[in-house]
N, C-alpha and C positions, 0 to 999 in steps of 0.2 A: 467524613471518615476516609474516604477515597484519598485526599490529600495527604493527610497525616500516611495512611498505606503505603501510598508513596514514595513518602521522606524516606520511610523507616526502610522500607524496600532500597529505595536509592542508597540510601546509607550504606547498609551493609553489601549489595553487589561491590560496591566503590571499595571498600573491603578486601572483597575476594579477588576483584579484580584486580589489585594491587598485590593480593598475597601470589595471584596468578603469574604476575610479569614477573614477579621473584621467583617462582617457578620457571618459568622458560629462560630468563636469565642461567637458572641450575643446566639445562636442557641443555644450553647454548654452550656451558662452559666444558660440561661435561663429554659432549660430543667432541671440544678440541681437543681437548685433553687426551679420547681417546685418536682421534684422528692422528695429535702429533703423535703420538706412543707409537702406532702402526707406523705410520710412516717413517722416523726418524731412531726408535729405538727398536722396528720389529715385535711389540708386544702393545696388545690390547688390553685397554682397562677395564680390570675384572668386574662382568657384572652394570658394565654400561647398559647394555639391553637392557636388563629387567628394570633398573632403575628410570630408564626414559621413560618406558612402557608406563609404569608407574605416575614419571611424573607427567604424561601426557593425558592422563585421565582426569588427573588433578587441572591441569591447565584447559581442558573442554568444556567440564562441568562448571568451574568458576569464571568461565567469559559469558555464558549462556544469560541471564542474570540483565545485567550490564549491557549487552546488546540487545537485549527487548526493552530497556531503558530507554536505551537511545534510538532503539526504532533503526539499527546498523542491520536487523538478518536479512538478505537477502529478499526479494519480492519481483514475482514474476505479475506482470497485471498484463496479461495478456487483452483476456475481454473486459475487464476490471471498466477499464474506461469507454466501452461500447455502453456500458448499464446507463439508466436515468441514476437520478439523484436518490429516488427511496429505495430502489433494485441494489446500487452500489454501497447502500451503509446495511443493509439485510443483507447483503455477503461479506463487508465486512464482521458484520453480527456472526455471521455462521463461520467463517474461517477464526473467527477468536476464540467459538466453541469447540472448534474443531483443537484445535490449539492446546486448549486447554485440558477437552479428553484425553488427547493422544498424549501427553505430556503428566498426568493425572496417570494414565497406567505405566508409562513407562520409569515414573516415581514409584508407584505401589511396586514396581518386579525388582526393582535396584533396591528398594529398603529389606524388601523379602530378599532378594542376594546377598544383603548387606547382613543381615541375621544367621545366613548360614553360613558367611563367610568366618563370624565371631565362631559361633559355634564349632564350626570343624576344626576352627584354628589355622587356617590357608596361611604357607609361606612361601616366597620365591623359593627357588631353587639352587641360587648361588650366594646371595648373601643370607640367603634364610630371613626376609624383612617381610613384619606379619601383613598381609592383606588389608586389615580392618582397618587402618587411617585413612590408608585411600578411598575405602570406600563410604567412610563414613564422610568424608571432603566431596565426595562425589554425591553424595544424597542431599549434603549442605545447599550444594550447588543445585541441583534438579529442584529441591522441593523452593527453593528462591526466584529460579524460571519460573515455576507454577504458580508462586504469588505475583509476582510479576504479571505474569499471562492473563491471572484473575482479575490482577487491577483492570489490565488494557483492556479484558470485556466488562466488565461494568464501567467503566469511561463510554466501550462502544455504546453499551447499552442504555448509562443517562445521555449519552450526544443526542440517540436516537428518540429518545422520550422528551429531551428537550426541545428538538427539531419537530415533533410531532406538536407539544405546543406553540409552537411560535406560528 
């Protein structure tokens, strides 16, 4: 099952992640555009902020994903490598729970924000552009880390049971 999880998991990060760089590409173009404007014509384009804003939320949640894929976030193993061999895969074990809690409520607070954002009807301020895409892109994203996360503890956790029998 783990495998097939996987796929389906990789798959669609591979996805996001693409629909992501298409986003920062908007980021990228957007930003010149306003830059030349200031610069060259003395006027900023209207509405850049909110729009980055926007789409830099979209671009966070949809790398998230994709870099637990690829095992790319960041890792501090300070003592990591003082541990033995069964000390060091039982903190692995517990840092992928940990992972996976902390990641597990901060999905449940974004879907719960994501509900009232529908509900109240939230819109910028200058283009009037409703709230709810982004953050429904954003809970896409999160709740795709947390399967993710879920695969990588039960990989830890058959590694661990399979190292126990050998």
């Amino acid at each position: 099952m783990v495998p097939f999880l996987n796929r389906g998991i990789g798959r669609a990060a591979s996805g996001l992640a693409r629909f992501a760089a298409m986003v920062l590409a908007g980021i990228m173009a957007l930003t010149f555009l306003d830059v030349v404007g200031r610069t060259f014509f003395g006027r900023a384009l209207v509405g850049t902020v909110e729009s980055v804003e926007l789409m830099m939320g979209i671009l966070v949640f949809c790398g998230l994903a994709i870099t637990e894929i690829n095992r790319r976030h960041i890792v501090v193993e300070t003592f990591q490598n003082l541990f033995p061999g069964p000390a060091r895969r039982l903190s692995e074990i517990v840092n992928s729970g940990l992972a996976v809690a902390v990641t597990g409520l901060l999905a449940w607070r974004l879907l719960v924000k994501t509900g009232e954002i529908i509900d109240e009807q939230e819109y910028t301020q200058i283009w009037e552009l409703p709230f709810w895409p982004t953050a429904i892109v954003m809970c896409v994203g999160i709740c795709l880390f947390l399967l993710a996360l879920v695969a990588r503890l039960i990989e830890d956790l058959r590694g661990s049971a399979d190292r126990a029998r050998n």
